[in-house]
N, C-alpha and C positions, 0 to 999 in steps of 0.2 A: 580855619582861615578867616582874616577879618572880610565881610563883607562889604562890597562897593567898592573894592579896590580891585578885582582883577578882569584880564577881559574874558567874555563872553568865552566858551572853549564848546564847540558843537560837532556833529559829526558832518562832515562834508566827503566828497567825490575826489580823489585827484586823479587826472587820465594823464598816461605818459604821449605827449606829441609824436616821438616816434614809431613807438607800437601800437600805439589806442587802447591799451590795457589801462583799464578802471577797478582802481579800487578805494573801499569807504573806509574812514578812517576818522579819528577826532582832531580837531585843529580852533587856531582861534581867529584865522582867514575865512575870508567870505569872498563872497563873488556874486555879482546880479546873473549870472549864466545857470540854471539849475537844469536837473536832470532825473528821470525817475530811478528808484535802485528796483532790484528784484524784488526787494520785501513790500512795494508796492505805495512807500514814502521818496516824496521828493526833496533832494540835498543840493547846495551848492555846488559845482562846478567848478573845478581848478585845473586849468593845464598846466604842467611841468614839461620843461624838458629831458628831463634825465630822471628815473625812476630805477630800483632793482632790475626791474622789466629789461633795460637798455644798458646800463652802465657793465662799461668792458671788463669793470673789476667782478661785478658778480653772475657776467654770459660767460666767463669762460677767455671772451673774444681780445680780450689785451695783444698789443704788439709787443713784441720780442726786439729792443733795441741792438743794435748793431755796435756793441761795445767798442770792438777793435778800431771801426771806425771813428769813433768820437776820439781815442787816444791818436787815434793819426793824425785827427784834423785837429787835436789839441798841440801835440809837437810840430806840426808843420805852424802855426799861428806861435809859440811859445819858444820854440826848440827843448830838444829832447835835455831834461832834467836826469844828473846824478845823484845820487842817494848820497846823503853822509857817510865819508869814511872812504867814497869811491872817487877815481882818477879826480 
């Protein structure tokens, strides 16, 4: 890699806002907020909102959309569409 051209890439903190689950990771963000880790060094500070921790795709907790509904409210806004070939 040529050097002087790339930025700084460090280990920093990211805490999920909704869970307060903290984990250390590399990044090339900063932050004046630091915090101690367990290993007894202190790292930047980064709140996220949305981490693994929280996100519905990886809890499991995703909503189950109400398909039938969205075709009714599409045909009542549209009216009901024939297929080629039909009346």
């Amino acid at each position: 890699m040529k050097t002087g051209i790339h930025p700084d890439y460090h280990p920093v903190v990211f805490e999920d806002a909704g869970t307060g689950k903290r984990f250390l990771t590399r990044s090339t963000a900063t932050s004046a907020r630091t915090v101690e880790w367990s290993d007894g060094n202190t790292y930047p500070l980064l709140t996220v909102d949305v981490t693994s921790d929280s996100h519905p795709f990886w809890t499991g907790a995703h909503r189950v959309l109400d398909s039938q509904g969205r075709v009714e409210k599409f045909e009542r806004k549209y009216g009901r569409r024939t297929r080629r070939g039909e009346g």
